[in-house]
N, C-alpha and C positions, 0 to 999 in steps of 0.2 A: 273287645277284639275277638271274633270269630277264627277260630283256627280248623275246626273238625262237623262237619254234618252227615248222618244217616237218616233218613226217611223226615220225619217233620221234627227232624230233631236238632240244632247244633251245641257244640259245646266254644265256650271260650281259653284262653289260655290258661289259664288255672285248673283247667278239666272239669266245669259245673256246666253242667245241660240243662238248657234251654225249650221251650216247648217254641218253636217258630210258629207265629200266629199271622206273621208275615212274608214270608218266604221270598224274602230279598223284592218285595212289593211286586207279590201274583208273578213270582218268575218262575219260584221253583213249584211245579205243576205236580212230575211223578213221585216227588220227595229227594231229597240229595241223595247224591249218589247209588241212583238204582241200579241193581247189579245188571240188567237186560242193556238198562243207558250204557254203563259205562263199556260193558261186553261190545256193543256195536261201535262204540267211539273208539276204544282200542285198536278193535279188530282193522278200522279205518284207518287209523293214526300209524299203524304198521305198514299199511299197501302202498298210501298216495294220501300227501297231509295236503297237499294245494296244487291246482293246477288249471286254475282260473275258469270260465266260463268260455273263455278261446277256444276250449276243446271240448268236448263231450267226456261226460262220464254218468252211467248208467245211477248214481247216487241222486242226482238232481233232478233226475226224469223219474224217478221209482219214489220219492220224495212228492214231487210234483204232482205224480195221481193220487200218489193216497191222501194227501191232503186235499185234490178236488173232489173226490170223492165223498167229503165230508161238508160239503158246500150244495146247497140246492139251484137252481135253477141253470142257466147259463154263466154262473161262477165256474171258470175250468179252467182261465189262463194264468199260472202262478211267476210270479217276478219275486226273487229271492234278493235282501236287502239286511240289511245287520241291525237295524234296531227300529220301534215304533216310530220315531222323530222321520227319519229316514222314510219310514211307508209311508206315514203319510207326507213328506213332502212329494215322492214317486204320484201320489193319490192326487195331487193337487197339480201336476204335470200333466196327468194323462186328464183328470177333467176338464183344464184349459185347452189342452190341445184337441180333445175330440169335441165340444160343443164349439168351438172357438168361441166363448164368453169369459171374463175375466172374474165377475165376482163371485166371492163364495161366501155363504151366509153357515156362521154356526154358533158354539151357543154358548150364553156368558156360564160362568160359574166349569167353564173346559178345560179338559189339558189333555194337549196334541203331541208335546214334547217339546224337548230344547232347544233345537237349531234353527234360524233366524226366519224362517217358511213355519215352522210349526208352532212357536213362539208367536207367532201371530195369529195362529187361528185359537192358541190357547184364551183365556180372558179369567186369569187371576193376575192381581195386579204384582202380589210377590212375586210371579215369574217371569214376569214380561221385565228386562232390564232398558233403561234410558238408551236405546236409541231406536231406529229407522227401522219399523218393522210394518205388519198387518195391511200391508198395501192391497185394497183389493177383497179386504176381508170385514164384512157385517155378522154381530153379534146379536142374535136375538134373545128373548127373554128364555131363561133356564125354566125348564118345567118343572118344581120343583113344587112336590105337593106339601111341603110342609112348612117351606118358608115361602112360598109362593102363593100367588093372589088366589087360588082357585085349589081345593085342598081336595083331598083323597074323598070324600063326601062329596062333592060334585062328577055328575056321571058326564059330565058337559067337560071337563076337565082337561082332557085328550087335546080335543077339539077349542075349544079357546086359547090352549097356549100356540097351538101350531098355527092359530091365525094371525102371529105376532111374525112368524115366518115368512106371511104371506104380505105383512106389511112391512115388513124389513123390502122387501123383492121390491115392492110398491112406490116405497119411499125413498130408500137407499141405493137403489140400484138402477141400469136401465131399463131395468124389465126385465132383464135377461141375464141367469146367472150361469156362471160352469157348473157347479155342485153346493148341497145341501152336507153338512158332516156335523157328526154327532155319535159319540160313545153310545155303545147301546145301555149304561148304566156310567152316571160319571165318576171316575177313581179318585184323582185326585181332590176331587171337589168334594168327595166325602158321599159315597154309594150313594147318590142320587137317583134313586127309580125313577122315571118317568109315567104321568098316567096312561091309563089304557087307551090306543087307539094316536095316541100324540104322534109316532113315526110314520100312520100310516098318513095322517091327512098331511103332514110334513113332507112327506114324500112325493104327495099328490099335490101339493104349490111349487114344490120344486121344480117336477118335471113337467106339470104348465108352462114353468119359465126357460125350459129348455133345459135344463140344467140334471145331472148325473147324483145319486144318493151313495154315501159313502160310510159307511160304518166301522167306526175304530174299533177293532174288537181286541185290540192291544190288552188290556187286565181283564177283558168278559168272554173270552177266549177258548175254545179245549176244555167245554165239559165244565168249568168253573160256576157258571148258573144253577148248574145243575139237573133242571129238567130238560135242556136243552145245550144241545152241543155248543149255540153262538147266544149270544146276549141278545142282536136281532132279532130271534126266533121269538122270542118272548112278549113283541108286540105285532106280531104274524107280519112281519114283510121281509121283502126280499131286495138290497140293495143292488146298486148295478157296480161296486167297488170295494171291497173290505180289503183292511188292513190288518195286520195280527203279529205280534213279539210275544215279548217276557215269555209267557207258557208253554209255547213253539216247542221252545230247547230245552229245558230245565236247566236255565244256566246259562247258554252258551249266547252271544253274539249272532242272532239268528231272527230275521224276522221276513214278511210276506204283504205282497200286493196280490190279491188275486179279482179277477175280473174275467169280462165276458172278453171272445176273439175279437168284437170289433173296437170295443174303446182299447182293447191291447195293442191291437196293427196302428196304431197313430205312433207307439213308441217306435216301428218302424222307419219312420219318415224322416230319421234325425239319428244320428249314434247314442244310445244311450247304456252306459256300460259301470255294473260295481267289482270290483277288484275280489271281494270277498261273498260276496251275494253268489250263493249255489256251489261253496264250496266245499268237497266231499267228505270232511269232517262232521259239518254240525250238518249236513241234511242226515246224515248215518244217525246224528242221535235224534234229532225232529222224526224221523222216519218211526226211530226206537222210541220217541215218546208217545206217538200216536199211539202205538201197539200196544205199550202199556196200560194207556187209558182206557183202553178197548179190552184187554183180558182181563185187567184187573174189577172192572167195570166202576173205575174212578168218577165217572160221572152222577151214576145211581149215589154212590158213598158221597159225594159232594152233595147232591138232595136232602137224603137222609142226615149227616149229620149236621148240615148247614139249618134245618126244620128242628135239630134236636138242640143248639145254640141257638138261634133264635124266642124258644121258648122259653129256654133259660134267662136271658138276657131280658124277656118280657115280664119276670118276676123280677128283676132289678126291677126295672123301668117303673114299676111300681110300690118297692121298696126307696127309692133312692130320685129325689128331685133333683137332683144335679141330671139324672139326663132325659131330655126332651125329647128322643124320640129314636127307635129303634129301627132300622129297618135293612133289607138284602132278599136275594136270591141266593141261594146253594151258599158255597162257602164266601161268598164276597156279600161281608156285613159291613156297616156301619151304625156307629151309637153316637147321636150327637147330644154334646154336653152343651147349657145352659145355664144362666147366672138365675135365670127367671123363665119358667114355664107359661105365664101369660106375655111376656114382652119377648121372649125368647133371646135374649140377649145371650152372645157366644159367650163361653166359660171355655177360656183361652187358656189362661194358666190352672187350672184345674184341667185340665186335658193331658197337658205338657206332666202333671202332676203324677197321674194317672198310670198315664207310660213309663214314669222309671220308677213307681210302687208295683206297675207289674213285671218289669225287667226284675227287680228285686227277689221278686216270689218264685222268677222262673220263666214268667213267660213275655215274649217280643212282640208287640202289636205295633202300627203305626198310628199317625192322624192325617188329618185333610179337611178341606174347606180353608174359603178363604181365608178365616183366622184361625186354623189349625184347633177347631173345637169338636174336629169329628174323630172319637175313634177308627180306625181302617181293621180287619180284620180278615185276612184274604191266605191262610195257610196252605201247605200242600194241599193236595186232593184225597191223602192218605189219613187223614184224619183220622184218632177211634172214637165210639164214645167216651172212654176214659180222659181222651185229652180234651175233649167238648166239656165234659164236666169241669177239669180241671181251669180251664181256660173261664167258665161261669164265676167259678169259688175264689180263683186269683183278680180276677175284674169286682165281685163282690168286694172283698177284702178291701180292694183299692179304695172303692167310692167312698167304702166305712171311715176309711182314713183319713178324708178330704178335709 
């Protein structure tokens, strides 16, 4: 039971602190409770706490540029929404309604979110529940270079899995789809990199087929990669839809569609309206998160100490056969465990094991993939090295235990 957090830290009821290794899974961005966040959320919370999108107020439009601003190309039109699940079901609206195509191809081993649109573009079987979903929705092969046909040693890599996209379109489809969607790193499937060049040719079958590219940038979000502000960036393209939560807010009920004016003006054409999307509380602190990450220069810290954990983690990996394979950008790692390094068989309850030997010691990680055999590692932005070490020596310990 969480009662109290500061910076990457929380404590439970008994008063023992915690090293957050997960931050309420990639939400809490500038670390809990930052004094600039909460100064701005106050300062709101006193003036005008809701007063819907009916009316104007200066928080959602001042909100609105500074997050397009952080967006390249024709990315400039922001739709305000409360949580991932939610953008991207907005994302799969507006891709339908501007190609007028109905299918959307995306990618096994995903997670879109919970509600009954997102849940079907998801494709883990624990989250899909027994009934009538994925109408409309093809699943192509996950790019995944390590349990995947075509491994990080193939320069061809990219490019062959994206031609699975290409025959998804071919075979499953009429030819013609609304949109292409895909995490730019997958979360809950267990930090999935994809190879180089895989989004672009991805992107390049999609929009042959008429179809819009959409990038869930929900946990790769604000600076998290860390060489790069968006998880996209990272395989040089430029979507025509992103979506984006958890990080947004540090906490708050807050998430984002932003897109180009023309796929925007189709939301025109129809009333489409969120009760809570754009309202002048959590845009005051999304506003205050942006600025934090930017003075404090959260980003750089998320490079640096996500390169300085990763190294670390690469002396387990060599210590310690239980795990098969290490990998992330900036602070969003993953370490998947294995019963066997040549068959790669998931080490499922040794995972599960893992995680409450290191709640134990102090520090809260998550798991992910489909049988919950990947550590998740995704803390503040505020990182030190201290708690990077720390965070190496308590995962060490763990394995030793197994």
């Amino acid at each position: 039971m969480l009662v109290e957090g500061k910076g990457q830290y929380v404590w439970d009821e008994h008063g023992r602190r915690y090293l957050d290794a997960f931050a309420g899974i990639a939400t809490i961005s500038v670390g809990h409770c930052h004094p600039h966040v909460l100064e701005a959320t106050r300062n709101q919370s006193e003036t005008l706490q809701h007063a819907s999108t009916i009316y104007l107020h200066p928080n959602i439009a001042e909100f609105g540029r500074a997050l397009a601003a952080k967006l390249p190309g024709d990315l400039k039109v922001c739709y305000f929404v409360n949580s991932g699940s939610e953008a991207n079901d907005v994302a799969m609206l507006m891709a339908r309604a501007y190609t007028g195509n109905y299918d959307i191809v995306a990618l096994r081993n995903a997670y879109h979110g919970g509600n009954m649109s997102a849940m079907g573009l998801s494709a883990h079987s624990t989250w899909k529940f027994n009934v009538p979903h994925s109408f409309g929705v093809h699943h192509a092969l996950c790019a995944d270079p390590y349990r995947g046909q075509w491994g990080r040693d193939d320069p061809d890599a990219g490019r062959n899995y994206a031609a699975d996209v290409k025959s998804v379109i071919d075979y499953a489809t009429p030819g013609q789809i609304a949109a292409f969607i895909a995490e730019s790193i997958q979360g809950v499937g267990g930090a999935v990199i994809y190879p180089d060049g895989y989004l672009k040719h991805a992107y390049e079958h999609t929009r042959a087929a008429g179809g819009v590219c959409i990038a869930d940038e929900v946990q790769t979000g604000f600076g998290r990669t860390g060489r790069h502000f968006w998880g996209f960036q990272l395989q040089g393209v430029i979507p025509d839809i992103v979506t984006m939560a958890k990080g947004i807010g540090d906490g708050v009920p807050l998430a984002a569609v932003v897109t180009s004016r023309p796929i925007a003006a189709v939301l025109a054409k129809r009333i489409h309206f969120n009760t809570f999307g754009g309202n002048p509380v959590v845009c005051a602190q999304g506003k205050a998160v942006l600025e934090v990450i930017e003075r404090e220069k959260l980003q750089e810290n998320a490079s640096q100490i996500g390169d300085h954990i990763r190294a670390g983690l690469e002396k387990l990996h060599s210590k310690h056969n239980v795990i098969g394979d290490v990998r992330g950008r900036g602070l969003m790692i993953g370490v998947e465990l294995v019963k066997d390094r040549g068959t790669k068989e998931p080490a499922k309850a040794e995972c599960a094991r893992v995680l409450e030997l290191a709640r134990a010691s102090g520090l809260l990680v998550g798991k992910g993939g489909l049988w919950g055999q990947t550590i998740r590692i995704k803390p503040p932005l505020c990182l030190t090295l201290a708690d990077a070490d720390f965070l190496v020596e308590a995962l060490d310990a763990a394995f030793a235990e197994l």
